[in-house]
N, C-alpha and C positions, 0 to 999 in steps of 0.2 A: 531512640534507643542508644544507649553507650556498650561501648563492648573492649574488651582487653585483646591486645593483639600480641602473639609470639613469634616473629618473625625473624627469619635466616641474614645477616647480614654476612656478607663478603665484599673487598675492597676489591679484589679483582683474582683472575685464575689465578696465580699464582702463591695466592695469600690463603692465611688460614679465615673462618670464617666460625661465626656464633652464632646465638639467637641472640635478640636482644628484647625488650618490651615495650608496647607503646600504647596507649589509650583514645579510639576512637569514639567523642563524643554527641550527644545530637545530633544522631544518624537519621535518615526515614527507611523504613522497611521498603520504600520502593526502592531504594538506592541496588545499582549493580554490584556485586564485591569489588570490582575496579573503581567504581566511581567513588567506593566505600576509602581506597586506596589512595584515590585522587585529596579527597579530603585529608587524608591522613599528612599526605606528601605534603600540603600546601601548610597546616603547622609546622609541621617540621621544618620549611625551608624561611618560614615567618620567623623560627627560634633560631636561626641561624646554624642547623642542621642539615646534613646529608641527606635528601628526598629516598624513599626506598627506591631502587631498580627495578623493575618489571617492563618485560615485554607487552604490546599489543599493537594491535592495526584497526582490525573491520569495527571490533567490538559488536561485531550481527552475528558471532559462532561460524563462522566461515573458513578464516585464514589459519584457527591452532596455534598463534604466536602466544594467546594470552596464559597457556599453560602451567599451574601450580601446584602444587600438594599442600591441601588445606585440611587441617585435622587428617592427616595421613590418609586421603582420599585422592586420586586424580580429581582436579576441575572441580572437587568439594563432597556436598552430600547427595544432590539430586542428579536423578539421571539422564543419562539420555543430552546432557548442556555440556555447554566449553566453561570454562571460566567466567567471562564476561558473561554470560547467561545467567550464572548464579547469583542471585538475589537476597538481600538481606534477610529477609522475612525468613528465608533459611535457618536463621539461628535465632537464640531467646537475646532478650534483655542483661547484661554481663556475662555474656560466656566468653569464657579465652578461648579464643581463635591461632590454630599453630599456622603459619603457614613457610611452607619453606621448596624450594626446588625440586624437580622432577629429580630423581637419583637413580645415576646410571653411569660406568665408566665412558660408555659410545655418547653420553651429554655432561660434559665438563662442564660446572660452572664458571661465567663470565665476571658475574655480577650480580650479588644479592641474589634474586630471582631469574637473574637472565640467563640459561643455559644456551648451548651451542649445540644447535639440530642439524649443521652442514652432514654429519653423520647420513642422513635421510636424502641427503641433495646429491652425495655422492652413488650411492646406490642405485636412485634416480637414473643419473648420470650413466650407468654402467648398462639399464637397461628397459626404462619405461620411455621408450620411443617409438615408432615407426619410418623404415624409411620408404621415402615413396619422391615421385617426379615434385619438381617444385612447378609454378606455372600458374594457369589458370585457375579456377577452384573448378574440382568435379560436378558432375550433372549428381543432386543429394540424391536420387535415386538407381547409381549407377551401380555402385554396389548392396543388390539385397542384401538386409539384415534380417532377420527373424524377429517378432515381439519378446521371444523370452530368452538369447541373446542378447538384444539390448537392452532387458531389465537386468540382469545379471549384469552387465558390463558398468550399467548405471550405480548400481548397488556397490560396486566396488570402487568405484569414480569418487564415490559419496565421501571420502574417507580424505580430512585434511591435513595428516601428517602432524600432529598435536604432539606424538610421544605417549599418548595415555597409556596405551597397551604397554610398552616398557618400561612406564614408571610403575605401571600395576604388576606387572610379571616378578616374580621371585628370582627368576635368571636374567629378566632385562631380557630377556628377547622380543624381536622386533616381529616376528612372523606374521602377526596379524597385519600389520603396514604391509611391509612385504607382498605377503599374499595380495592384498587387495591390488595393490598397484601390479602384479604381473596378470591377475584375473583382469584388471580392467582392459588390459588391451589383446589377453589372449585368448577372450571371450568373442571377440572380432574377425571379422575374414582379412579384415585390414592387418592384424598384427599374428596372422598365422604364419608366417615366413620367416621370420624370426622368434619364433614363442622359443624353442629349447634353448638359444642363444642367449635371449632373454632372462631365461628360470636360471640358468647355470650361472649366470656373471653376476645375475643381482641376487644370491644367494649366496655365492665366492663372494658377494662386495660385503654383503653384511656379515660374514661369519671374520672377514678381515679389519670391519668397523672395532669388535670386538660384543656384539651382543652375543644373549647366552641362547641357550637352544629352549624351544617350546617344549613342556612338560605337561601340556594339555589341561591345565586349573582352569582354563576359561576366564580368567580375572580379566583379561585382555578386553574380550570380547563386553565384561559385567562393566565397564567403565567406558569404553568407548563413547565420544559422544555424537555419534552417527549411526550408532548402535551398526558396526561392521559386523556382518555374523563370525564365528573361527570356523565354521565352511570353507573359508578359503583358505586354509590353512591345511584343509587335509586336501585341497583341490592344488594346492602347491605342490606339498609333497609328492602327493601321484607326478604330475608333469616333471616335477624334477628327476624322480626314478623313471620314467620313460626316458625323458632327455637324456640321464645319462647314459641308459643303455641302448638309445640308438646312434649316441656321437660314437661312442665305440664300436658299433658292430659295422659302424659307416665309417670308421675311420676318417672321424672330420675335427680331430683332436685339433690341427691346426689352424684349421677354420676359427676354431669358438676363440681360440686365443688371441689372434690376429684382430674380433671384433669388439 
């Protein structure tokens, strides 16, 4: 199959950026869209051309680095996949394919395709941890879990930080990431000790990343490719309006700020 491609070039953040056109030919339908990419790159660097930029790592829909907006879809047209999941057979025989970066102010573009997700890392950072003794490894059965506890915490785990939900959100908001990463560990007796610390700072991190606030479209949730439910997004919001109204009725304004 041949197919026409509309792709985003940019020379780097600071520079302006365009589409530009390219002709991907004698394709096979099993090919991945990356692999579809690979080919593309290897003309172009044969013509003595700049290779497009793109992000990836696992290429098994794992890691979310391969992240795209293809024909203005996250991660393309089928569901439920990352990027690297999506497969040719996806599309006909000459259709123009647009693809261009996730679009978001909290994800500058790098390069071509390559956006900048530390956005996510920071957030992270502020407050999807636990702390606990270092040392030996615990006896696994030392602290019960519950079966549907730990499917819930699993369910949120599931979620590899891709960006889809805010390239799909109208405001860029992050919330569905979010949520899932503070449900993952505040679904645990392990991360009950710090759950309101938790919900507070990595909610301060992202509304300071600059994402926009959840309007409830569900687009988030319609593109996901972990299929994260927005469950956790109203299971955020409750823990957050608890949190805050027990830092204050406890006066531990100092505390949350100090962690």
């Amino acid at each position: 199959m041949n197919v026409k491609l509309k792709v985003w070039r940019q020379h780097s953040a600071k520079s302006e950026g365009c589409f530009e056109e390219y002709e991907a030919k004698n394709l096979s339908t099993d090919m991945s869209f990356l692999e579809m990419l690979d080919v593309v790159n290897e003309d172009l660097t044969l013509s003595g051309q700049y290779p497009i930029a793109f992000e990836h790592d696992c290429r098994e829909g794992i890691c979310g680095s391969c992240s795209l907006m293809i024909d203005g879809e996250p991660h393309g047209p089928e569901d439920k996949v990352a990027t690297c999941q999506t497969y040719m057979r996806s599309f006909k025989d000459g259709d123009l394919i647009t693809i261009e970066p996730f679009r978001s102010r909290a994800f500058p573009v790098l390069k071509d395709l390559i956006i900048d997700r530390s956005s996510f890392d920071r957030i992270i950072q502020r407050g999807g941890f636990i702390s606990v003794s270092t040392g030996s490894a615990p006896d696994a059965n030392a602290i019960p879990v519950s079966k549907v506890k730990a499917d819930v915490a699993m369910d949120a785990a599931a979620c590899i930080g891709c960006g889809a939900c805010v390239a799909a959100c109208k405001n860029s908001s992050a919330m569905l990431f979010v949520s899932a990463k503070a449900a993952h560990l505040n679904s645990l007796p392990q991360g009950q000790p710090e759950k309101d610390i938790r919900v507070l700072k990595m909610v301060e991190q992202m509304d300071k990343e600059g994402f926009g606030n959840c309007s409830n479209t569900y687009a988030c949730e319609a593109v996901c490719p972990k299929a994260i439910s927005a469950d956790f997004i109203a299971k955020l919001n409750r823990d957050y309006a608890i949190a805050s109204i027990r830092t204050k009725l406890l006066g531990r304004e100092e505390v949350v700020e100090t962690i």
